[in-house]
N, C-alpha and C positions, 0 to 999 in steps of 0.2 A: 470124243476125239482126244488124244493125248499132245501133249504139244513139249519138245524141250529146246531148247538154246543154251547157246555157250558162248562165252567172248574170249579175246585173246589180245596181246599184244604179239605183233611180227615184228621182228628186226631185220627187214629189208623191203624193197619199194613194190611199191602199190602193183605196178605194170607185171613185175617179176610174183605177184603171188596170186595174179590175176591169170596168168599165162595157165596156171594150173586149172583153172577154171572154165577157159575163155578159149583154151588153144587146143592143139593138136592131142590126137588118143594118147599119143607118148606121154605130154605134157600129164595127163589127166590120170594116165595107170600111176604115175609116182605118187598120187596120193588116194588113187581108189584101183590097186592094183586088180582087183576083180573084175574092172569094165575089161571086156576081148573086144569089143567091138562097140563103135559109135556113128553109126549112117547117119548122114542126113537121109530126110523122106521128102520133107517140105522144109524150106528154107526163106524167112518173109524180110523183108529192108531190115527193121526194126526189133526183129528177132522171137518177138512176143509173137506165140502161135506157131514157130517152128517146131517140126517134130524129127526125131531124131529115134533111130533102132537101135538099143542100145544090148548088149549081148552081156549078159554076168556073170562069171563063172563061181560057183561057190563047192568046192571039192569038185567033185564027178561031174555032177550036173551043168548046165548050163541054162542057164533062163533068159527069154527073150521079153522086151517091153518098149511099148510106145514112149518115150519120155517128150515129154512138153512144153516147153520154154512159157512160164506164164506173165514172169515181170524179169525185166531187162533192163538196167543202165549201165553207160560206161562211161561216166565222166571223167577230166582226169585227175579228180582229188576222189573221187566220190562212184563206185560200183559195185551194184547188183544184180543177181540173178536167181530168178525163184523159177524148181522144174515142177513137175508132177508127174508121177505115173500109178498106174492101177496094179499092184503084186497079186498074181495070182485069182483073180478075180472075188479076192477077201478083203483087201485096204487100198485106202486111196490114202498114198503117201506124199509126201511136200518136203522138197530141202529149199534152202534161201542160204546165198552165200551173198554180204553183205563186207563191203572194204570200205575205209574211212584215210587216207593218206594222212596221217602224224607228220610227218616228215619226209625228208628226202631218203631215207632207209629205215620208215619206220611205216608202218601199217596197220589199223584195227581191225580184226576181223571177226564177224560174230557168223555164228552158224545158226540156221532154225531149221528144224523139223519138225512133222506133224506126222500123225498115224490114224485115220478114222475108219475103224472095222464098216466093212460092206454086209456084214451077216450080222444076227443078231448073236448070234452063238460064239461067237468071235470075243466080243465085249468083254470077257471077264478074264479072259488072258491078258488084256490092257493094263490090269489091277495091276500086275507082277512084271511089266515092264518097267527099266530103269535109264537112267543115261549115261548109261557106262561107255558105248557105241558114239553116241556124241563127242563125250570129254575123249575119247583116244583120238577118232577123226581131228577134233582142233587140236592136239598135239600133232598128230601127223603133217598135220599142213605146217603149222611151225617149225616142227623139221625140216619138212623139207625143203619148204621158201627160205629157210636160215642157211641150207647148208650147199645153195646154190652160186 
């Protein structure tokens, strides 16, 4: 399994970088313009176990995935949210978007992601993966929670 993270300072409040995360498709294309669509399927109090259809467009193509709500908090200094979904039926993939409220316009945000090839044949492409994908994602959120 490969694993990367990234942290960040935001300069604006917790709730406003959460909204990207936490809220509507709109809210969520601004920093992952390739989601077209995000159904709920299952929807539970707690959020943990909710499942969601989530539609990605990546050029041409479009790909569909069950995504999973595995861990959820939303305090109000202190929020998390880890998904999961299965690509393709070759990797079982994990984000975790984790906030820390600094201040009243200020917010930490750290990103994790995981990649654990489902084939054996898969694994050595792992070798040559980097986190380039990572570090642009936490600028973009930076962005775009800055420039709201």
């Amino acid at each position: 399994m490969k694993k990367w993270s990234r942290e960040i300072e935001i300069n604006a409040p917790i709730e406003d970088v959460w909204m990207l995360f936490n809220g509507s498709l709109e809210e969520m294309q601004k920093i992952m313009p390739q989601v077209v669509e995000n159904k709920p399927i299952t929807v539970t109090d707690d959020k943990v176990g909710s499942i969601y259809l989530q539609k990605y467009k990546e050029g041409k193509r479009v790909m569909v995935y069950e995504v999973e709500t595995l861990e959820y908090k939303n305090d109000s200094n202190e929020k998390m949210m880890k998904a999961g979904f299965t690509l393709s039926n070759m990797f079982e993939i994990t984000a975790k978007y984790e906030l820390v409220k600094l201040g009243e316009d200020k917010t930490f945000f750290k990103y994790t992601t995981t990649n654990r090839p489902l084939k054996w044949f898969i694994k050595p492409f792992l070798l040559f993966a980097n986190d380039k994908v990572v570090v642009k994602f936490v600028q973009r959120v930076k962005d775009v929670a800055e420039s709201q």
